[in-house]
N, C-alpha and C positions, 0 to 999 in steps of 0.2 A: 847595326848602326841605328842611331837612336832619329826621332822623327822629330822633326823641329814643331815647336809650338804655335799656333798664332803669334802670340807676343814678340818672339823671339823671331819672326815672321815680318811684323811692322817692324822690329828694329833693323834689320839686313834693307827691306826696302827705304828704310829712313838714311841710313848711311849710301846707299847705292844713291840717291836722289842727292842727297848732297854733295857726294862727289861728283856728278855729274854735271851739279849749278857749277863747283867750282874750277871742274873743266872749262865749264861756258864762259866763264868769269874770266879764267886767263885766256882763253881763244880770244872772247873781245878783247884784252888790256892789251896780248899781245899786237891784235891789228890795230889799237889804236895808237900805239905806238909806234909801228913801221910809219904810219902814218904821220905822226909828229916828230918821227926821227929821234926818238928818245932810245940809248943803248937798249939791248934785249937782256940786259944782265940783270937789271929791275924786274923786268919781267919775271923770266924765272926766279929769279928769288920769290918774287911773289907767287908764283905757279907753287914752289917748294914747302912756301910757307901754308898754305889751302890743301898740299899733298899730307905733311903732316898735320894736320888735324884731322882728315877724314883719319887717318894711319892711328889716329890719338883712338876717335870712336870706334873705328873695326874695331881696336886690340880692346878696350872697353867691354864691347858687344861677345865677341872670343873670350873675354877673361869670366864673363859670368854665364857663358853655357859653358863652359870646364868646370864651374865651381858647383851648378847645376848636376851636370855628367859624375861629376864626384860623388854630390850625394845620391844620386840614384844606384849607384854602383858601391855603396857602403852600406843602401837599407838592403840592398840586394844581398850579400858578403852576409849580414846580418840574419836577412830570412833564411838563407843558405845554412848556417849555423845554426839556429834555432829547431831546425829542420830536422840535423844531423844530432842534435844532442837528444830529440827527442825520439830518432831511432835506436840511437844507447840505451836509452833510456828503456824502453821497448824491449830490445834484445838482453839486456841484465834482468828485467822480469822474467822473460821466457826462460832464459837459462835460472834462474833462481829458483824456479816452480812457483806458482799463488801464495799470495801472504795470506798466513793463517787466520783465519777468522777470530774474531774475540768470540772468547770466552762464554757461554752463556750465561754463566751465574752475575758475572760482571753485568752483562748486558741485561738482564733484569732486575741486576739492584740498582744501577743507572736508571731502567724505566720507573721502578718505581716510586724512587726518588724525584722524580719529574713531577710537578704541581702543576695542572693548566692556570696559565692567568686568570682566565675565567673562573675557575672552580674557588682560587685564594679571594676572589673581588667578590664575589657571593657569599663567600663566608663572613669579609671582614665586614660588610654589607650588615647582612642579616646579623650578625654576630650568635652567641648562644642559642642552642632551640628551646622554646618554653615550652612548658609541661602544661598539659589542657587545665583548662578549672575543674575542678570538681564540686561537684552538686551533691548535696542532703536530698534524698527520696524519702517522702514518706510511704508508712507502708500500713495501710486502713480496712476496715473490713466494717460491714453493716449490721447492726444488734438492733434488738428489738425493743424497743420503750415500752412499757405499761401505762397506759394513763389511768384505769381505773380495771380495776379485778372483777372477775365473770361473779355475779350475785342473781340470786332467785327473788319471784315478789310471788304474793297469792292475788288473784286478782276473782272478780263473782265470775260464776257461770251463771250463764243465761240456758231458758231454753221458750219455744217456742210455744204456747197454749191459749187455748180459747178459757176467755172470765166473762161474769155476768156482770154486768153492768146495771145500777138502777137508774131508772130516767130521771127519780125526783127529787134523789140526793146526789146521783153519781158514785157512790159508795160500790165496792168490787163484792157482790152477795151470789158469788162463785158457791151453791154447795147451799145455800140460804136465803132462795129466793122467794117461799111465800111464807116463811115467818116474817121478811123484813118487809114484801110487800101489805101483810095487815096489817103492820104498826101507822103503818103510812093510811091506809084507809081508815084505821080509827080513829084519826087522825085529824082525820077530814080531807087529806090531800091528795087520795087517787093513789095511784099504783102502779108497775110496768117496769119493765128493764129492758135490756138486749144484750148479743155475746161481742166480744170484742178480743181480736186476737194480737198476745202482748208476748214481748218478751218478760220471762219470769226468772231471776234469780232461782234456780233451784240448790246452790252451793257457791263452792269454791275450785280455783285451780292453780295450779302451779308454772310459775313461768320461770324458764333461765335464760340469763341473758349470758351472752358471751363476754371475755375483756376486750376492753379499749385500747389501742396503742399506736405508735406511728414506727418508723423505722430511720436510724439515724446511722450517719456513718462517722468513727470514731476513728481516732489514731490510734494503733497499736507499738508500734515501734518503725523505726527507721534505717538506712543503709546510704553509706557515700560511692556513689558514682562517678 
């Protein structure tokens, strides 16, 4: 049995309340009438006329918890069915045996066919890849410059000896010193020297010198990178 609603709650007590005004209603019409001697057939008709109308709203209030009960009782009918086809439904798999799995080859030419969105938006993004730049290398090595070629010079040799000296010309009388000291006393000018030790040219020598040159670094050829 189904459980009445609130709503459907206030309406039963809204018709029970009215009919019970309209009990009150004829209770007083009718005393008021014994009382003024008015027939009671007035009455009643009026009593009948207040019976049907509550009769109007019961049937009312009845007519839409049926229409209510209905649909509760067709989503029911409904679930019930739903219910049953998909135990059919169930017991024709079991008795069928498992539906055959696809295919692999299918199923990897399907995956591979599959483009991520992501992967097609990076591409139409970026579009073609560019190929790096490439670079000219030079390719150099260091030689040697000449600025001027190794040459020899003769230069004096020196060497180290004591010379005679004369006091009263200065004259070098190394080997000749009292022949040149008489010229000097006949002279009338006196005489004398002393030794003094000189560097003396005794020759020559030979000098080489090395070459001149700096070191440069030149191009030889080159290569692309």
């Amino acid at each position: 049995m189904r459980r009445m609603t609130e709503e459907e709650k206030r309406k039963v007590c809204g018709v029970a309340a009215i009919m019970a005004a309209l009990a009150l209603v004829a209770a007083i019409a009718a005393t008021a009438a014994c009382s003024a001697g008015v027939e009671p057939t007035h009455v009643v008709a009026g009593s009948e006329s207040a019976e049907a109308v509550a009769g109007e709203a019961e049937d009312a209030v009845l007519a839409e918890e049926s229409s209510e009960t209905e649909a509760a009782q067709s989503e029911t009918t409904e679930a019930a069915g739903g219910a049953a086809a998909a135990e059919n439904g169930s017991q024709a798999q079991t008795e069928g045996g498992p539906s055959p799995a696809p295919a692999a080859g299918s199923t990897a030419e399907a995956g591979s066919n599959v483009v991520p969105a992501a992967a097609e938006s990076a591409s139409a993004t970026n579009g073609p890849a560019e190929e790096p730049a490439r670079r000219w290398v030079e390719e150099t090595q260091r030689v040697w410059v000449v600025d001027q070629e190794a040459w020899s010079e003769q230069l004096p040799a020196y060497e180290t000896r004591e010379r005679s000296i004369c006091n009263i010309c200065g004259a070098d009388i190394t080997g000749a010193t009292s022949p040149h000291n008489k010229q000097h006393m006949l002279a009338g000018e006196g005489s004398g020297y002393h030794s003094e030790v000189q560097q003396v040219q005794v020759g020559t020598r030979t000098v080489t010198h090395d070459e001149v040159g700096h070191w440069e670094t030149v191009v030889t050829g080159g290569h692309w990178e």
